[in-house]
N, C-alpha and C positions, 0 to 999 in steps of 0.2 A: 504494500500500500504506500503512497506517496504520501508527502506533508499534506496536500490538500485531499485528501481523500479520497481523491478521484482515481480510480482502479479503472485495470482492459475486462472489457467483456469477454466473456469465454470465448466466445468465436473470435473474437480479436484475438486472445494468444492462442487460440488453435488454428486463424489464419497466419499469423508471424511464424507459429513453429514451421509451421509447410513452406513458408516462402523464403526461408532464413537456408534452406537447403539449396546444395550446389545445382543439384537437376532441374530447380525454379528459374525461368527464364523472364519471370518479371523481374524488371531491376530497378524499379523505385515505386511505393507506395506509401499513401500520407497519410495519415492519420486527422480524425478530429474529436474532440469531447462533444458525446451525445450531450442536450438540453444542461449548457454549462452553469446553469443558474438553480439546479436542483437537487437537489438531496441522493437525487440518484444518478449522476451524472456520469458517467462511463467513455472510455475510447472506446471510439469504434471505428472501421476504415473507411475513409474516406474516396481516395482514387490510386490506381492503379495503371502501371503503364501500359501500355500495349506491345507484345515480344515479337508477335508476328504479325504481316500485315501481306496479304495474297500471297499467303505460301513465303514470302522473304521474312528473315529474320532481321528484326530490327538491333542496331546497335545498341548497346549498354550508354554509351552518352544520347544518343539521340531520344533514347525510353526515359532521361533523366533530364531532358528539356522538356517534353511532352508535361513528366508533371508538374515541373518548376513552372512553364508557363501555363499551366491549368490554375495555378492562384487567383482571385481577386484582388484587388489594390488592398483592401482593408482586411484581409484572412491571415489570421493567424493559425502557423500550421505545422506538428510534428512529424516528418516522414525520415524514410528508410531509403538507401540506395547502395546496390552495390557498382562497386566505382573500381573498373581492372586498371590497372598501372604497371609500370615495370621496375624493377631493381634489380640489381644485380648480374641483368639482362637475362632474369626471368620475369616470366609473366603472369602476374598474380591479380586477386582479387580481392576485396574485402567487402563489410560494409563499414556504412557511413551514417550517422545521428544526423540529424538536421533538422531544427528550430526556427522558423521562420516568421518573423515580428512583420505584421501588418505595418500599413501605415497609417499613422496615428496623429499627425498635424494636421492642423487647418491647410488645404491646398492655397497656395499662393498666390493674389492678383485674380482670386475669381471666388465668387459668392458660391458657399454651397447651399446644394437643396436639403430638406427637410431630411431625407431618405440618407445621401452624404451626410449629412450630420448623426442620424443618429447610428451607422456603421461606426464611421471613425469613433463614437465615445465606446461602442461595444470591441471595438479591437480595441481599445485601450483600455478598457475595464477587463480583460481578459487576455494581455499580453503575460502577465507575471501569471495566472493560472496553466497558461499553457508551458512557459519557463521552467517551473516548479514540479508540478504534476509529468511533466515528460518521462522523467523518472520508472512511471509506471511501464513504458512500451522501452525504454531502453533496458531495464531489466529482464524483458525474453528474451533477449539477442545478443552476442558478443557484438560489441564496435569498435572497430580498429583508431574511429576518429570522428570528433564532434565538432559541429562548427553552427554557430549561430550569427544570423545576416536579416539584412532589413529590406523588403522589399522582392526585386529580382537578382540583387547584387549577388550571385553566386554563379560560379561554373565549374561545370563540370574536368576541365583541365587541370584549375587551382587546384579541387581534392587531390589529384591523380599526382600533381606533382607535391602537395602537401604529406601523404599517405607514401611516398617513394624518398621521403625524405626522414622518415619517421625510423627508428633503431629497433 
């Protein structure tokens, strides 16, 4: 159980156990907390990549843009990726934690609407829930490496050479 009390649904860690394995050809899936304002609030999954697409197999970066850019501007979001890289001039794989903080400012030089206003206070009244409570989905899985980022600011290269420079 996490500080906030917010635990994975069974079917969430009994989908992590199946996906956390080498033969799983999905390579990134996020997570969100079911009805974060309740007593009963639970991860449960959110999105998934896509491995194959007409019989071709989709790359491990390109499955890991797909759900980076599947976010909204103001979603706050935990997911999983495995991120292959080389060292040693071998060729390896891991996975990867990732934290992903909505954004939470007023937008700049433009009036927001009612609906933009009240996203951006729920990503921000829910950025440290999702911080905190991660906990719960990062304890199914070993992770090689964690990185927390604001918006789209992540790629898939940086882990690869982040993860390749790691002892």
């Amino acid at each position: 159980m996490s500080a906030t009390g917010i635990e994975c649904s069974d079917e969430t860690v009994a989908f992590i156990k199946k996906w956390r394995r080498r033969d799983n050809k999905v390579a990134a899936v996020s997570f969100k907390i079911k009805d974060p304002k309740s007593m009963d609030a639970t991860w449960v999954v959110d999105t998934q990549s896509t491995p194959v697409v007409d019989g071709k197999k989709v790359s491990a970066e390109d499955q890991f843009n797909e759900v980076r850019d599947s976010f909204k501007k103001y979603q706050n979001r935990v997911w999983l990726a495995k991120v292959e890289y080389e060292k040693d001039g071998a060729d390896l794989s891991a996975i990867v934690y990732l934290l992903r903080r909505g954004q939470a400012t007023k937008p700049s030089g433009a009036d927001e609407t009612k609906k933009q206003k009240r996203l951006r206070k729920m990503c921000f009244s829910t950025r440290m829930v999702y911080a905190s409570s991660g906990a719960a989905i990062k304890s199914n899985v070993s992770t090689k490496h964690s990185e927390e980022y604001d918006h789209y600011d992540i790629e898939y290269a940086d882990l690869a050479t982040a993860l390749a420079k790691k002892i």
